[in-house]
C-alpha positions as CSV (number, residue, x, y, z in Angstrom):
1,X,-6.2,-33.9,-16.4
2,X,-4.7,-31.6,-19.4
3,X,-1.5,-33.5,-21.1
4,X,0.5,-29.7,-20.7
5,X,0.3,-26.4,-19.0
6,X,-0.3,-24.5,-21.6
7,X,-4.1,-26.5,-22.3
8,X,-4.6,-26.1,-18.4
9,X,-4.0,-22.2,-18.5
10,X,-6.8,-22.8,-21.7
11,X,-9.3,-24.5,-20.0
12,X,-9.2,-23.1,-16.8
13,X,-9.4,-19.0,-18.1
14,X,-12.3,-20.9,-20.2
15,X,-14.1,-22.2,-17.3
16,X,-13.4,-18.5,-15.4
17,X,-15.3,-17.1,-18.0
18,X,-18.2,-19.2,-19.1
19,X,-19.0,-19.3,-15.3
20,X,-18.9,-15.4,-15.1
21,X,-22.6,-14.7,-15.5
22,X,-21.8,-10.8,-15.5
23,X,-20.9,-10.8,-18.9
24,X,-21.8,-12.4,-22.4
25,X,-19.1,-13.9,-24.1
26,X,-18.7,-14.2,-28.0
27,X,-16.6,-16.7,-29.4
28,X,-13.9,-14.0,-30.1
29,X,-14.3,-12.7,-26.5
30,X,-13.2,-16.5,-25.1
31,X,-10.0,-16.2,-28.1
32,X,-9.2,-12.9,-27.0
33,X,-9.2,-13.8,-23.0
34,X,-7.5,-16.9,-23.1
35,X,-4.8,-15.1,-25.7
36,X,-4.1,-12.5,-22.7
37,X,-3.6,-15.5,-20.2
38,X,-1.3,-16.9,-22.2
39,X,0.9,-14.3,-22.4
40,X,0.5,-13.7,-18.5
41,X,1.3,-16.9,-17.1
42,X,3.3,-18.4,-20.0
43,X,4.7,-15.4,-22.2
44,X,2.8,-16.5,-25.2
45,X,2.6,-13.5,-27.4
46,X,1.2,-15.2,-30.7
47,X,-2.3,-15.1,-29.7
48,X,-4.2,-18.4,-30.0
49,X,-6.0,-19.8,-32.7
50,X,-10.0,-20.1,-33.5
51,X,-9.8,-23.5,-34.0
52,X,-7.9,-24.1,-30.6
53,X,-10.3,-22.7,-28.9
54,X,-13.4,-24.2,-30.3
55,X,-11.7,-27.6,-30.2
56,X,-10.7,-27.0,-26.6
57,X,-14.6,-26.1,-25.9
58,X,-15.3,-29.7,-27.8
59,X,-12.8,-31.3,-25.2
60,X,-14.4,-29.5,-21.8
61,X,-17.7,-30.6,-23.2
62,X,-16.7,-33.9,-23.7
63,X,-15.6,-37.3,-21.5
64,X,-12.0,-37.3,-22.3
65,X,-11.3,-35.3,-19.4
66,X,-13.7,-36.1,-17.7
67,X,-15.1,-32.6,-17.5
68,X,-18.5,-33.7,-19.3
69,X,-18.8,-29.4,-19.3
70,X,-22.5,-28.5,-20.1
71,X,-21.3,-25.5,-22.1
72,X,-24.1,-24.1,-24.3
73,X,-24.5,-21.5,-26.7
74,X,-27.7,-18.7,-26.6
75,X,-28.8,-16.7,-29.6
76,X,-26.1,-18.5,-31.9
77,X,-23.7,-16.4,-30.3
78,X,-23.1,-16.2,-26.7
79,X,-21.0,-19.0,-24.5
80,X,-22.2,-19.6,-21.1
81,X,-22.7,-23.1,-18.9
82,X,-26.2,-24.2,-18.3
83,X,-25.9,-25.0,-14.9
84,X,-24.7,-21.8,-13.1
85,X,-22.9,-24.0,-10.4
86,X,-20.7,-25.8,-12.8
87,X,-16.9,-25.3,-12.3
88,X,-14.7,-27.9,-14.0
89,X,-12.5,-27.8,-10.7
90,X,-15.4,-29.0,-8.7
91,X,-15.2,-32.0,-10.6
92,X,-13.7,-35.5,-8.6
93,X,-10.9,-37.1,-9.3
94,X,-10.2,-39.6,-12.1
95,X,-8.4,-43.1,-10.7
96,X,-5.6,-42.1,-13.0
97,X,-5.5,-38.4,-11.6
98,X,-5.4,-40.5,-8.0
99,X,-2.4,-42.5,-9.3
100,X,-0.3,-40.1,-10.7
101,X,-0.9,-38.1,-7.4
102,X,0.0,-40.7,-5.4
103,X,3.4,-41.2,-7.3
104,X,4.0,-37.6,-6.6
105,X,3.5,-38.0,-3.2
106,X,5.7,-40.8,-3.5
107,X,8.6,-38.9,-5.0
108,X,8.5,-36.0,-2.5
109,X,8.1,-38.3,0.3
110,X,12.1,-39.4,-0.5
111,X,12.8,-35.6,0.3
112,X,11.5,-35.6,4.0
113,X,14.7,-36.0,6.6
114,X,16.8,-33.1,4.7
115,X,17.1,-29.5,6.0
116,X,16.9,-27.8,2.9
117,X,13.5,-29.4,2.2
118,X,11.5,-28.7,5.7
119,X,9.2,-26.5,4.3
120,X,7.4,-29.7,2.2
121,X,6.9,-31.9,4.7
122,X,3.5,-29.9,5.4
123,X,2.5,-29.8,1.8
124,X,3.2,-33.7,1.5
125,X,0.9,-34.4,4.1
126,X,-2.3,-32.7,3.3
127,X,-1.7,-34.2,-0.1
128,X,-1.2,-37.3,1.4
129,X,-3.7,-37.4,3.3
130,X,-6.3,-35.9,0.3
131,X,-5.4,-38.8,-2.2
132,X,-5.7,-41.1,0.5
133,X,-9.1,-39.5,1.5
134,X,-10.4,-38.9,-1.7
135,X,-9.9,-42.4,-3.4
136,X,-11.4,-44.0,-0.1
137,X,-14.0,-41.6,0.0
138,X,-13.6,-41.1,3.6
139,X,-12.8,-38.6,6.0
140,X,-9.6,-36.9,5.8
141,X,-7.3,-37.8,8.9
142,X,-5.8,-34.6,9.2
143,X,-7.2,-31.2,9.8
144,X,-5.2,-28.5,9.0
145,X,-6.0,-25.3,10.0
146,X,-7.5,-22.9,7.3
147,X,-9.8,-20.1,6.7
148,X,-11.9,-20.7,4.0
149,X,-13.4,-17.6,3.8
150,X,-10.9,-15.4,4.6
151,X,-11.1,-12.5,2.0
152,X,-8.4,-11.6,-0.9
153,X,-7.1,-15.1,-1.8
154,X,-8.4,-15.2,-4.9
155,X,-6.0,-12.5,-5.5
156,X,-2.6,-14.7,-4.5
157,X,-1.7,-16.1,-7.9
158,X,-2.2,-13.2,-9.5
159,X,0.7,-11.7,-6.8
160,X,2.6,-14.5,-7.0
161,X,2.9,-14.4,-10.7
162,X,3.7,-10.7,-10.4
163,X,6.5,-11.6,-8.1
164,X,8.1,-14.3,-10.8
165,X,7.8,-12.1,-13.6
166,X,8.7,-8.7,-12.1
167,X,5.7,-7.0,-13.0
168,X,4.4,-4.1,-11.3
169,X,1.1,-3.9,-9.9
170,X,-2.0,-1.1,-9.7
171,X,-3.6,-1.8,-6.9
172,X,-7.0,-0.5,-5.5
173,X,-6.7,-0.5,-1.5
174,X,-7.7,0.7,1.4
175,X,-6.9,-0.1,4.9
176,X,-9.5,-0.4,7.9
177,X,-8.2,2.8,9.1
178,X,-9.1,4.8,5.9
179,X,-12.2,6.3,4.8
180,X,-11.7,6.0,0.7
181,X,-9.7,3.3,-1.3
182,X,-6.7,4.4,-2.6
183,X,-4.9,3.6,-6.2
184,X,-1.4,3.3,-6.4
185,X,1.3,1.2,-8.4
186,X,3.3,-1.2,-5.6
187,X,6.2,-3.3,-6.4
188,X,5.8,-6.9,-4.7
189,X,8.8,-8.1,-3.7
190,X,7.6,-11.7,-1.6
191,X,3.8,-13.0,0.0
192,X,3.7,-13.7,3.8
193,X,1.2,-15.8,5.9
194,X,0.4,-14.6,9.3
195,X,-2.3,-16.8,11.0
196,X,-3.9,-17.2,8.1
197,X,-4.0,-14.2,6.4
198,X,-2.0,-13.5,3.3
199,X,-0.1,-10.1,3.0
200,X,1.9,-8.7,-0.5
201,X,5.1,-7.1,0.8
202,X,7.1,-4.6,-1.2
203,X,7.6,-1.3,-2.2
204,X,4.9,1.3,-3.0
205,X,5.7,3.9,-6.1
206,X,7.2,7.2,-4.3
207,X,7.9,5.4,-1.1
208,X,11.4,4.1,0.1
209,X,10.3,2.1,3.1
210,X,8.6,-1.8,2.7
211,X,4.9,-1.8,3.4
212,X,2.9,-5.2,4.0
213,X,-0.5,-4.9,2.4
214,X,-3.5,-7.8,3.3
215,X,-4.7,-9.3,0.4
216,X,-8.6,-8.9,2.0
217,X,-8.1,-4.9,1.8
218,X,-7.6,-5.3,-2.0
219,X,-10.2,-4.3,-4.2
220,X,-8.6,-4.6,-7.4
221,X,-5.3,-6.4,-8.7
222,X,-4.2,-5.3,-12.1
223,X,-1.0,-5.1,-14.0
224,X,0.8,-2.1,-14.8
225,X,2.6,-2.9,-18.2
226,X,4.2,0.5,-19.0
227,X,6.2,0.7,-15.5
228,X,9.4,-1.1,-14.7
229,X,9.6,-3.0,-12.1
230,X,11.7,-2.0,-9.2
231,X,13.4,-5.6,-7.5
232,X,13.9,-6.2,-3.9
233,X,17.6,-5.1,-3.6
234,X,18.9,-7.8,-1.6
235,X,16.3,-8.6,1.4
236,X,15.9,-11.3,2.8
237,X,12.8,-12.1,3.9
238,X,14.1,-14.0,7.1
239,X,16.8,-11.6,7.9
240,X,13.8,-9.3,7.8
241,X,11.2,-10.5,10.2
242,X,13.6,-11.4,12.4
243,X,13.2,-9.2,15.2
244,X,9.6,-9.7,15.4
245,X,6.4,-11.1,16.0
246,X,4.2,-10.6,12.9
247,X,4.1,-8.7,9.7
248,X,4.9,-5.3,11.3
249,X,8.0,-4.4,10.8
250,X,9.9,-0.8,11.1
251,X,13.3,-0.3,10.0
252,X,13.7,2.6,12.9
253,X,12.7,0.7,16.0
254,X,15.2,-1.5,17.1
255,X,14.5,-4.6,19.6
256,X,14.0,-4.5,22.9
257,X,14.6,-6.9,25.9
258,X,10.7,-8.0,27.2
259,X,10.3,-9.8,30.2
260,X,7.0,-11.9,30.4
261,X,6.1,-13.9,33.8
262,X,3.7,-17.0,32.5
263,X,2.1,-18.5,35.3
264,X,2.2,-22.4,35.6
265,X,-0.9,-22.9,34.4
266,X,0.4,-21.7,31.0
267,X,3.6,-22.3,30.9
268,X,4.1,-25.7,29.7
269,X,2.3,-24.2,26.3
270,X,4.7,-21.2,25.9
271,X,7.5,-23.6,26.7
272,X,6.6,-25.9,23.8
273,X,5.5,-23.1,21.0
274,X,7.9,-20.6,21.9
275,X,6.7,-16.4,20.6
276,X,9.4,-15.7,19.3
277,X,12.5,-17.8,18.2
278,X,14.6,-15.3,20.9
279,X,12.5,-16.8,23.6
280,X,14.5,-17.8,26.7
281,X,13.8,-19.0,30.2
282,X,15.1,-16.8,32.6
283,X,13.5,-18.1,36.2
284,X,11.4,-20.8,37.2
285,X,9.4,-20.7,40.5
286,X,6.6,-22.7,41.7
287,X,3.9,-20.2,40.0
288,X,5.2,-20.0,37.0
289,X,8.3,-19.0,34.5
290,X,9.8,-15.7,33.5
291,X,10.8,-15.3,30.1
292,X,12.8,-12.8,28.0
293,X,11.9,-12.1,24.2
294,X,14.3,-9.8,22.0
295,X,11.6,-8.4,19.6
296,X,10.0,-5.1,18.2
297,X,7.2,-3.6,20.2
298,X,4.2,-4.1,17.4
299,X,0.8,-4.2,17.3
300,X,1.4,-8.0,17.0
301,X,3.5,-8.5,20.3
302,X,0.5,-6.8,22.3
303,X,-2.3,-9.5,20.8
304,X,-0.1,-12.2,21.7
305,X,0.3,-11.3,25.3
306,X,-3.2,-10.4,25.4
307,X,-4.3,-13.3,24.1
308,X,-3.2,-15.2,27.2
309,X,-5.1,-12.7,29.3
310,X,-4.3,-13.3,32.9
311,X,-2.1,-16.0,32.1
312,X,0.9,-13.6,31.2
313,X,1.7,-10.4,32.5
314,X,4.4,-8.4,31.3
315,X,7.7,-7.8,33.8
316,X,9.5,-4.9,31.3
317,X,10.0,-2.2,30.2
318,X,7.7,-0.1,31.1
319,X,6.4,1.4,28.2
320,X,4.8,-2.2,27.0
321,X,3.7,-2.9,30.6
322,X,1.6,0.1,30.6
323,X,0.1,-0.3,27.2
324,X,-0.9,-3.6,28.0
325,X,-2.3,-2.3,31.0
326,X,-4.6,0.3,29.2
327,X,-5.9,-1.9,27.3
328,X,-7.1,-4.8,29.5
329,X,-8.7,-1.8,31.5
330,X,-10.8,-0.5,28.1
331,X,-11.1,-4.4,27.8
332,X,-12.8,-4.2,31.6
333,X,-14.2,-1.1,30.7
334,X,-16.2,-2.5,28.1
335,X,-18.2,-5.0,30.2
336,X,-19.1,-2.2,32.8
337,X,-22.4,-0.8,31.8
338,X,-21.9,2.6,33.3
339,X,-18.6,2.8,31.4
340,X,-18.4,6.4,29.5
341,X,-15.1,6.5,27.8
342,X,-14.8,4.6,24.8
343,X,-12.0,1.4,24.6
344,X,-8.7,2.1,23.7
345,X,-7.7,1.8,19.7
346,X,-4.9,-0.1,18.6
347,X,-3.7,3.0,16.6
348,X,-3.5,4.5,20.0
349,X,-2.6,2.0,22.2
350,X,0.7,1.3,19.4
351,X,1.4,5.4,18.9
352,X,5.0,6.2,19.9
């Protein structure tokens, strides 16, 4: 493992590039990249040396790291790895990378118990769990649940490191519902998971309103160095999905009161993984429970209770009840071969 940050920003922009078989890179192409990534994630602005570099390509290539990087050069002049498959972060872990993992977990460990710390207790144990794994060579013991192929994450440190450095972004997007991408300048103000896909919220150029955009509808992520940065001017990002199920906020619709019968055979799982933190019990009989959320009508509420299907049905108001009505028939619809009229969109089905 590289003694400092600064080498591991070298190597790995190094190993980005000699695996990028779309391009043939000089030795003053490698200086020039890894110069730019210094400056992005470090604020180096003095460049980096020859010599650095071609010593740090002496180090990949040799067993000091352990990287043992079959780097090779073509024509006297062009940088590339012989075996197109090589990554250096595909490489195992050393026993001393193990043990100085293990300390870490260790340390963090000691924080578990106290509030202001909750939100590590998850990232302790799937590092836990991958030391202990990893130097057993076993199994791991826990499973978390991921997406592994869920589009856009290779653009979330990119966003994040926007974000720490208020740096505004040009992004390259465009939503399911739009024919052509669209280029624009956006203003990222935090990231957000949502069952397991990533969204940049902030504040597009020109607009006054936040906007969540999903990481898999970006097409390109680049930085926008002559703009200035407009910061998030005092929201909080709990204070602001608080009304709500989701991502999908609007700052004109205020909550409603949504009353949701769950029949026994669900109810015991909406009980103990409550929709909403507003969720309250209202009336038990003996077919099931009524309960009363204090949320947003989104796009989000409506996949919820449809996701229970005829395990939930919705009580009030009205205007929910009938969506959701609408849509399990186009849902019905849809398995009836004579069926004519297309099913119901959820642009339409969430139009007020």
């Amino acid at each position: 493992m590289p003694a400092n940050r600064n080498a591991l920003v070298r190597y790995k922009t190094l190993d980005a590039c000699l695996r990028n078989r779309q391009r043939r890179w000089t030795l003053d192409d490698l200086i020039e990249t890894v110069s730019e990534a210094l400056y992005e994630y470090e604020g180096i602005d003095k460049g980096i040396s020859r010599r650095t570099v071609q010593a740090d390509l002496q180090m990949m290539r040799s067993d000091k790291l352990g990287y043992f990087a079959p780097i090779v050069i073509i024509d006297k002049k062009y940088y590339t790895y012989e075996d197109p498959a090589y990554s250096i972060t595909n490489i195992p872990l050393s026993d001393g990378d193990l043990s100085r993992m293990n300390e870490a977990v260790e340390v963090l460990k000691q924080f578990k118990g106290f509030s202001h710390f909750t939100a590590l207790n998850e990232v302790v144990q799937k590092l836990e769990d991958h030391v202990y794994s990893t130097a057993k060579k076993s199994a791991p013991v826990i499973d978390f649940e991921k997406n592994e192929y869920l589009k856009g994450l290779h653009w979330l440190d990119e966003l994040y490191q926007a974000v720490i450095q208020k740096r505004t972004l040009q992004l390259q997007y465009q939503s399911f519902s739009a024919r052509s991408p669209q280029t624009f300048l956006f203003h990222v103000w935090w990231l957000k998971e949502y069952k397991n896909r990533w969204f940049a919220v902030g504040i597009r150029d020109g607009k006054g309103y936040i906007m969540n955009l999903a990481l898999d509808r970006m097409l390109s992520v680049t930085i926008a160095p002559d703009v200035d940065y407009v910061p998030n001017y005092g929201i909080d990002p709990d204070a602001h999905y608080k009304d709500v199920i989701g991502v999908s906020v609007s700052e004109n619709i205020r909550p409603i009161k949504v009353l949701l019968f769950v029949n026994r055979l669900h109810a015991p799982y909406v009980e103990t993984k409550p929709l909403h933190h507003s969720q309250q019990v209202v009336e038990r009989t003996a077919d099931g429970i009524v309960i009363q959320l204090l949320v947003q009508h989104n796009f989000e509420l409506e996949k919820e209770i449809l996701g229970f299907g005829e395990g939930m049905r919705v009580l009030q108001p009205e205007r929910l009840r009938r969506v959701i009505r609408q849509r399990l028939q186009a849902g019905l619809d849809g398995y009836n071969p004579e069926a004519i009229d297309p099913p119901i969109s959820p642009d339409e089905a969430t139009t007020f």
